[in-house]
C-alpha positions in Angstrom: 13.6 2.6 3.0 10.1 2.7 1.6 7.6 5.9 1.5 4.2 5.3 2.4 1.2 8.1 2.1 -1.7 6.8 4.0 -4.7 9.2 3.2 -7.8 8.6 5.7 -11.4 9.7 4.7 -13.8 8.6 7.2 -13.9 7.2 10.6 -16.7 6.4 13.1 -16.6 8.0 15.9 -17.8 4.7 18.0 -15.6 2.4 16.4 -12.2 3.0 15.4 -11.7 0.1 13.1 -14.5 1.6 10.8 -11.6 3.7 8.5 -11.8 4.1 4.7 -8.6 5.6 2.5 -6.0 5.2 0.2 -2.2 4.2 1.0 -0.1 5.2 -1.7 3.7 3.6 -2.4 5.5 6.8 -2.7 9.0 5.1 -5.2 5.7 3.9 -7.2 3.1 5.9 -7.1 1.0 2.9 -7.1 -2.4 2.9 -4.8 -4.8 1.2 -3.0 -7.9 1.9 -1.2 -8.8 0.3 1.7 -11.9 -0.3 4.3 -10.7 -1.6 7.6 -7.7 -1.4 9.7 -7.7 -5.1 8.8 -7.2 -4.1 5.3 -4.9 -1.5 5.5 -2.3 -3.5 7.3 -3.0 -6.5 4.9 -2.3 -3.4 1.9 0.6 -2.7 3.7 2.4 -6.2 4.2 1.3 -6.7 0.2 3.9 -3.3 -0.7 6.3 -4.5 1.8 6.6 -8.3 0.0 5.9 -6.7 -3.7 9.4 -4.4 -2.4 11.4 -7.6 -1.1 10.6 -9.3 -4.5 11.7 -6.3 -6.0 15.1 -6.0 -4.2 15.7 -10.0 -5.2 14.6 -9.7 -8.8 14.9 -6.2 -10.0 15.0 -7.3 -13.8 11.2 -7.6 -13.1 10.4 -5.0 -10.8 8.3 -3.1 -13.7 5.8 -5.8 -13.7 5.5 -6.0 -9.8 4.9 -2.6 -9.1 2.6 -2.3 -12.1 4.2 0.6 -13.6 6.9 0.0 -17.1 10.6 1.0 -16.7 
């Protein structure tokens, strides 16, 4: 099961997509900010295929979550 911190910094009143933050892979620590709830679910699918790659090829999973092992 992946961990996900999503951290939400501003939001207009009139128009809920208007959302700026950070979501944060928790295993990882690796982050990514984000304007949109566009971009936050396109953030989120990228750490959910970066994970499947992972799972299938963990010999390289330093390189794909951008952290050394």
């Amino acid at each position: 099961m992946q961990t996900y911190v999503v951290r939400v910094y501003r939001r207009d009143s009139d128009n809920n997509n208007e959302v700026a933050g950070i979501i944060e892979k928790v295993e990882t620590r690796q982050q990514h900010a984000f304007i949109g709830l566009s971009e936050l679910q396109d953030t989120l699918e990228q750490f959910i295929k970066s994970n499947d790659a992972e799972t299938r090829l963990p010999g390289v999973r330093g390189q794909l979550a951008g952290t050394e092992i």
